[in-house]
C-alpha positions as CSV (number, residue, x, y, z in Angstrom):
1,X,109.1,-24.3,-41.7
2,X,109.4,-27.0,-38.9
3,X,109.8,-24.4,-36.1
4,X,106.7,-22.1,-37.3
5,X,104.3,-25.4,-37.5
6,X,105.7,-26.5,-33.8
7,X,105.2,-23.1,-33.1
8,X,101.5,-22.7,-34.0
9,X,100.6,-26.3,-32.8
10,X,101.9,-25.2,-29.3
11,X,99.6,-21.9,-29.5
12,X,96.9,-24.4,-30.4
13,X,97.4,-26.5,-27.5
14,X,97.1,-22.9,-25.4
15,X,93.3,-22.6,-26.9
16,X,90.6,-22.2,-24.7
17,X,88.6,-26.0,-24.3
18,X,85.0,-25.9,-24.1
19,X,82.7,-28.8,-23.8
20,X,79.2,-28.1,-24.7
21,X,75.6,-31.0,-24.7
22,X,76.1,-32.7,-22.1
23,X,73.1,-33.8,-21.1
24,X,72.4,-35.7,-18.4
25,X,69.7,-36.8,-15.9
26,X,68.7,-36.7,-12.4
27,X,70.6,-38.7,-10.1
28,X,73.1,-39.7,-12.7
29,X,77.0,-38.8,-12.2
30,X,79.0,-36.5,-14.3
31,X,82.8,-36.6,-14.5
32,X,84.8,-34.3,-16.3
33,X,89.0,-33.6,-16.4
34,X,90.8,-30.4,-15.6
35,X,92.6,-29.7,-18.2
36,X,96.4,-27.9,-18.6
37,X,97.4,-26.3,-14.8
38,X,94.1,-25.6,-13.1
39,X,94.0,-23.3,-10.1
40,X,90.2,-22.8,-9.3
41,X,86.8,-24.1,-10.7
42,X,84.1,-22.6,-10.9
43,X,80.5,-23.1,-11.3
44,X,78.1,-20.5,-13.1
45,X,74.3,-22.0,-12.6
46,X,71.9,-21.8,-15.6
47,X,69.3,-20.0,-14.0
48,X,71.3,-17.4,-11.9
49,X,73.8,-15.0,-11.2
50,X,75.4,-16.6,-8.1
51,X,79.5,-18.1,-8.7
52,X,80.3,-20.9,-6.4
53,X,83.8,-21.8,-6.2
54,X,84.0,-25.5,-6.0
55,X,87.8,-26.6,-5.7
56,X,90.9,-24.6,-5.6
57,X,94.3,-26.0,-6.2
58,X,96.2,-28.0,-3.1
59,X,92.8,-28.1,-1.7
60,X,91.2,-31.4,-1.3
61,X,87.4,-31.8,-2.5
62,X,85.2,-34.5,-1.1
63,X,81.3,-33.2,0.5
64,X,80.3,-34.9,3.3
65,X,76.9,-36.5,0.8
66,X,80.3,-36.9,-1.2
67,X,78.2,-34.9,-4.0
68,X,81.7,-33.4,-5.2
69,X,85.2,-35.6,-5.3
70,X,88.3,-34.9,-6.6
71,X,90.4,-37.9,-7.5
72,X,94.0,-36.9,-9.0
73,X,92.8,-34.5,-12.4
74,X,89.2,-35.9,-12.7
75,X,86.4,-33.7,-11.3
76,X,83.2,-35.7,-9.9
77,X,79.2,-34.4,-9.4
78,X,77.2,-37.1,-8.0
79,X,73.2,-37.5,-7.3
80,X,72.7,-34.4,-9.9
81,X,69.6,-32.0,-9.7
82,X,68.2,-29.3,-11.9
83,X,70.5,-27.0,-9.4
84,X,73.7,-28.9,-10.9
85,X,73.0,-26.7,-15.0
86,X,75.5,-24.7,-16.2
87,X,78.9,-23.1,-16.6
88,X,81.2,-25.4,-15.1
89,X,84.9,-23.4,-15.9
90,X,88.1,-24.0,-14.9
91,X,91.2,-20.9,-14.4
92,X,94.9,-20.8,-14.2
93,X,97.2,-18.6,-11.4
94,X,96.1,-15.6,-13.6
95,X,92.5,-16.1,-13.3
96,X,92.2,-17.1,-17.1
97,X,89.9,-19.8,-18.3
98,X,91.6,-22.7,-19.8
99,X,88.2,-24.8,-19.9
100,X,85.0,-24.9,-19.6
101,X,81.9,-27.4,-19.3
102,X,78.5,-27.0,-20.0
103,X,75.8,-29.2,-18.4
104,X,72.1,-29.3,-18.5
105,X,70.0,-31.7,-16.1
106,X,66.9,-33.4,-17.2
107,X,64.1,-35.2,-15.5
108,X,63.5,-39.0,-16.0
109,X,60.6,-39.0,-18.4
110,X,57.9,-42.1,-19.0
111,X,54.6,-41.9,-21.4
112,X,51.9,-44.7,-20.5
113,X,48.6,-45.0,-22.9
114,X,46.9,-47.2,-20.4
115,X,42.6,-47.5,-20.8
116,X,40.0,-47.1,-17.9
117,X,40.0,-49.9,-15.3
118,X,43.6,-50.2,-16.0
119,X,46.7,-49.9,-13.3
120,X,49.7,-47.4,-13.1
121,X,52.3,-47.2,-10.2
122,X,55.5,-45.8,-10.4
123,X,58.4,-44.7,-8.4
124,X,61.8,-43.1,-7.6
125,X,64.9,-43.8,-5.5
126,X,63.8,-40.6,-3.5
127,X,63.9,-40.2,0.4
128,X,60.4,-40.4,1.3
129,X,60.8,-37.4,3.8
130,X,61.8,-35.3,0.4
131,X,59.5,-37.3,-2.0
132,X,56.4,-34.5,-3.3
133,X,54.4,-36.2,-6.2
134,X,52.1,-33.4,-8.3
135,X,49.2,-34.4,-10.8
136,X,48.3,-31.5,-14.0
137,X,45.5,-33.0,-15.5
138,X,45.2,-32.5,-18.9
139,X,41.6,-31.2,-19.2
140,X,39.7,-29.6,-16.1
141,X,37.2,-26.6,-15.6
142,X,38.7,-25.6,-12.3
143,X,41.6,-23.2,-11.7
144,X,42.5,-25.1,-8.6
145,X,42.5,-28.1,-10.2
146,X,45.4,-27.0,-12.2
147,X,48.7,-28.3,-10.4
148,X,47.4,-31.1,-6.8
149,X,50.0,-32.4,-5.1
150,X,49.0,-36.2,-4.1
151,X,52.1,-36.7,-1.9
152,X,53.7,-34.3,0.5
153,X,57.3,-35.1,2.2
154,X,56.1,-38.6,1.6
155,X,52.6,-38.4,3.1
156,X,49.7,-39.1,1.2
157,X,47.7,-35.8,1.3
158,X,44.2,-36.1,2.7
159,X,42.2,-34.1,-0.1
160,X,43.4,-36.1,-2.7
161,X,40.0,-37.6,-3.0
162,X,38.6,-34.4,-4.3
163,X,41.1,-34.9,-7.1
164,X,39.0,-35.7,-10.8
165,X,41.1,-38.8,-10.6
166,X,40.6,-40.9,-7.6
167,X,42.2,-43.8,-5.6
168,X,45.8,-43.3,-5.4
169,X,48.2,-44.9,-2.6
170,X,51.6,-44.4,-1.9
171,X,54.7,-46.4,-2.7
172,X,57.8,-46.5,-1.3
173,X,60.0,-44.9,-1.7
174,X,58.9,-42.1,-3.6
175,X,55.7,-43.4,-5.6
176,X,52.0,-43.7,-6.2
177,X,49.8,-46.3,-7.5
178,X,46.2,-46.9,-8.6
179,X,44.3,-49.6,-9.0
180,X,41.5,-48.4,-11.3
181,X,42.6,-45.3,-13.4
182,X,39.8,-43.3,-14.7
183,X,39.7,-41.5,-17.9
184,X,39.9,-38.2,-15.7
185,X,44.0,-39.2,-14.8
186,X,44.8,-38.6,-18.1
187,X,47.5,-35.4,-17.3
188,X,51.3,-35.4,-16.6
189,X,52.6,-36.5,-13.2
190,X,55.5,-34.8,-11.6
191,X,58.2,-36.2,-8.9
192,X,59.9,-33.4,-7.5
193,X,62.2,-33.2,-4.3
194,X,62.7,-31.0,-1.6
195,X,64.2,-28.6,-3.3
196,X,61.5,-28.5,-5.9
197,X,63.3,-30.1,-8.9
198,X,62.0,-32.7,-11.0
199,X,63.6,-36.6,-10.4
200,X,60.0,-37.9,-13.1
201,X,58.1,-37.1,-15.2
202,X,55.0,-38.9,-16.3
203,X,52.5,-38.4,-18.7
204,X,49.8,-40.1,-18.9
205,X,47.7,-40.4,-22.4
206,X,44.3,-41.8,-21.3
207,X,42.4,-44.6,-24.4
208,X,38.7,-44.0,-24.3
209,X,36.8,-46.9,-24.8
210,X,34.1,-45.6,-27.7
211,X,31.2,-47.3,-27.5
212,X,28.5,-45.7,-30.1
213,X,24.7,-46.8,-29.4
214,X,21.9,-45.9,-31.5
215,X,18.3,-45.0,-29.9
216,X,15.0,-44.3,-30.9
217,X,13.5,-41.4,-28.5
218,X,11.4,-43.1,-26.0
219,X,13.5,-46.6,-25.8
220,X,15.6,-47.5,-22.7
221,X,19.7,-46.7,-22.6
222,X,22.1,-47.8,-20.1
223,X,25.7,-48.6,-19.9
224,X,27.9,-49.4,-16.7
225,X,31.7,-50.0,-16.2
226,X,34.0,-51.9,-13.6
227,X,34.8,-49.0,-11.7
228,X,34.4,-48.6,-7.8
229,X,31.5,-46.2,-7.0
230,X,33.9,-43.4,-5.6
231,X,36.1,-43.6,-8.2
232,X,33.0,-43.1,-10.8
233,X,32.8,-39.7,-13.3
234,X,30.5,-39.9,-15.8
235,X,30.1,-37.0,-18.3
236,X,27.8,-36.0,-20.7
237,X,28.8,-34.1,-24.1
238,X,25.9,-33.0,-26.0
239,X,26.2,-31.1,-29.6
240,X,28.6,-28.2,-29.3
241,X,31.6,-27.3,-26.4
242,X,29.4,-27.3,-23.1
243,X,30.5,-30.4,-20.7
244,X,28.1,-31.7,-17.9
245,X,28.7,-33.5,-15.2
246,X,25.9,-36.5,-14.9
247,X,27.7,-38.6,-11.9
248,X,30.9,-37.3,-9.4
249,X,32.5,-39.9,-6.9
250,X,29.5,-42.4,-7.4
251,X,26.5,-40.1,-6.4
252,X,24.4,-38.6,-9.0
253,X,24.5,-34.7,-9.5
254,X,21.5,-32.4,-9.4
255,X,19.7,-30.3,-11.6
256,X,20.2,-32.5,-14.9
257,X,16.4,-32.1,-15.2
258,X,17.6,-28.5,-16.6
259,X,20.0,-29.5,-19.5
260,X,17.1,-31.0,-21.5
261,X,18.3,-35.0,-21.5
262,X,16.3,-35.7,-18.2
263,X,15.7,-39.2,-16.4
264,X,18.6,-40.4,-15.7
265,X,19.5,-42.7,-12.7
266,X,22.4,-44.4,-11.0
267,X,23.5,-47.8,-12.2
268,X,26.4,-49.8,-10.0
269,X,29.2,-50.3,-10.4
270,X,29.6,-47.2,-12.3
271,X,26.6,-46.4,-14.8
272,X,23.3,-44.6,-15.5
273,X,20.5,-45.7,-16.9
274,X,17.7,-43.8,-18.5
275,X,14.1,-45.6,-19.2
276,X,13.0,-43.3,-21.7
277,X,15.8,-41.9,-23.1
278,X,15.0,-38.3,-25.3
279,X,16.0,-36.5,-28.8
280,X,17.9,-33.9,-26.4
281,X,20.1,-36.8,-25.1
282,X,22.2,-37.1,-28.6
């Protein structure tokens, strides 16, 4: 009996190992031992077909970024990306696996619920020359407007004033700032390096400040907010799903005359004001 348990323990110990959930995230470290008599290790991405073979026995692993090190049995991945998931699997002289480790790589994420006239800034230990920072706002009419990127290779881009949200400036080493948000920066905010995967992500849950006035038709109605005139978007929302655009980047848009609620003039910093305000203006 004490022969056939020794027995089956030792064809236990001959099992395959597999290590599955690890999770870690961008620019961390992940270490992980070779088990039994290893020979080679490979690496099968998440996302493709391509094997990479990253050590093979008597063969002595440190990259020049020192992104892979070998120190006696332990294996090493430093400054990991998105590129870094997968299949990480470990053979003997015969080819057959003895272990295998399965990683997935996550972006930092951060949720902010700031309110208009508020501040955001935030950054990442990037290179600036590989730093690219994109803005998805969370509610727009236009296609385009879809995915901007505000920093390119660490340059502030020069249309990012024709963003909805207005007023960014760049921090190093690899983040934005701005001084007055607007309701319109309400979206998610992406850091993202040169090789297009993602170091942050920030989302960004805009507070409205509600403000409900009541008007008899003929009275005067104005409001104003601390906003700098080019950083200014005021909409208007009347009954049902259509959204117009009253004031863009401080200057006062034409043809509201047509939507019904007519009169309505430009009030610094960042307001309208209409005199004799009408029933089509609830």
């Amino acid at each position: 009996m004490m022969i056939v348990l020794l027995l089956l323990g030792a064809l236990g110990c001959m099992g395959v190992s597999r290590v599955t959930g690890v999770v870690k995230k961008y620019g961390e470290s992940y270490y992980f031992m070779l088990h039994g008599n290893p020979h080679v290790l490979e690496f099968h991405p998440e996302h493709n077909s391509n094997v990479t073979i990253l050590w093979k026995k008597d063969q002595r692993v440190i990259t020049l970024d020192r992104k892979f090190v070998m120190t006696g049995s332990i294996f090493a991945i430093h400054k990991l990306t998105q590129n870094d998931s997968g299949h990480y699997i470990s053979r003997d002289k015969d080819l057959k696996e003895i272990s295998t480790y399965t990683l997935e790589v996550k972006a930092t994420t951060r949720t902010y619920s700031p309110e208009p006239g508020d501040r955001l800034s935030f950054t990442f230990n990037l290179k600036p020359d590989s730093c690219n920072i994109y803005f998805f706002p969370s509610r727009t009419r236009r296609l385009r407007m879809l995915e901007n990127k505000i920093i390119r290779g660490g340059v502030l881009q020069g249309d990012s004033d024709e963003l909805y949200c207005k007023g960014f400036d760049f921090l190093h080493p690899c983040g934005i700032s701005n001084k007055v948000l607007q309701i319109s920066c309400d979206g998610r905010y992406e850091i993202r390096d040169q090789n297009d995967n993602t170091a942050l992500m920030v989302s960004l849950d805009m507070n409205q400040i509600l403000r409900t006035v009541i008007r008899t038709p003929g009275y005067n109605f104005n409001f104003t907010f601390n906003l700098e005139p080019n950083s200014c978007n005021i909409y208007f929302r009347p009954e049902g799903d259509s959204v117009i655009n009253l004031v863009y980047g401080g200057v006062l848009q034409e043809g509201l005359d047509e939507i019904g609620c007519s009169g309505f003039e430009l009030l610094k910093p960042c307001g309208i004001l209409n005199k004799v305000v009408q029933m089509s203006c609830n």
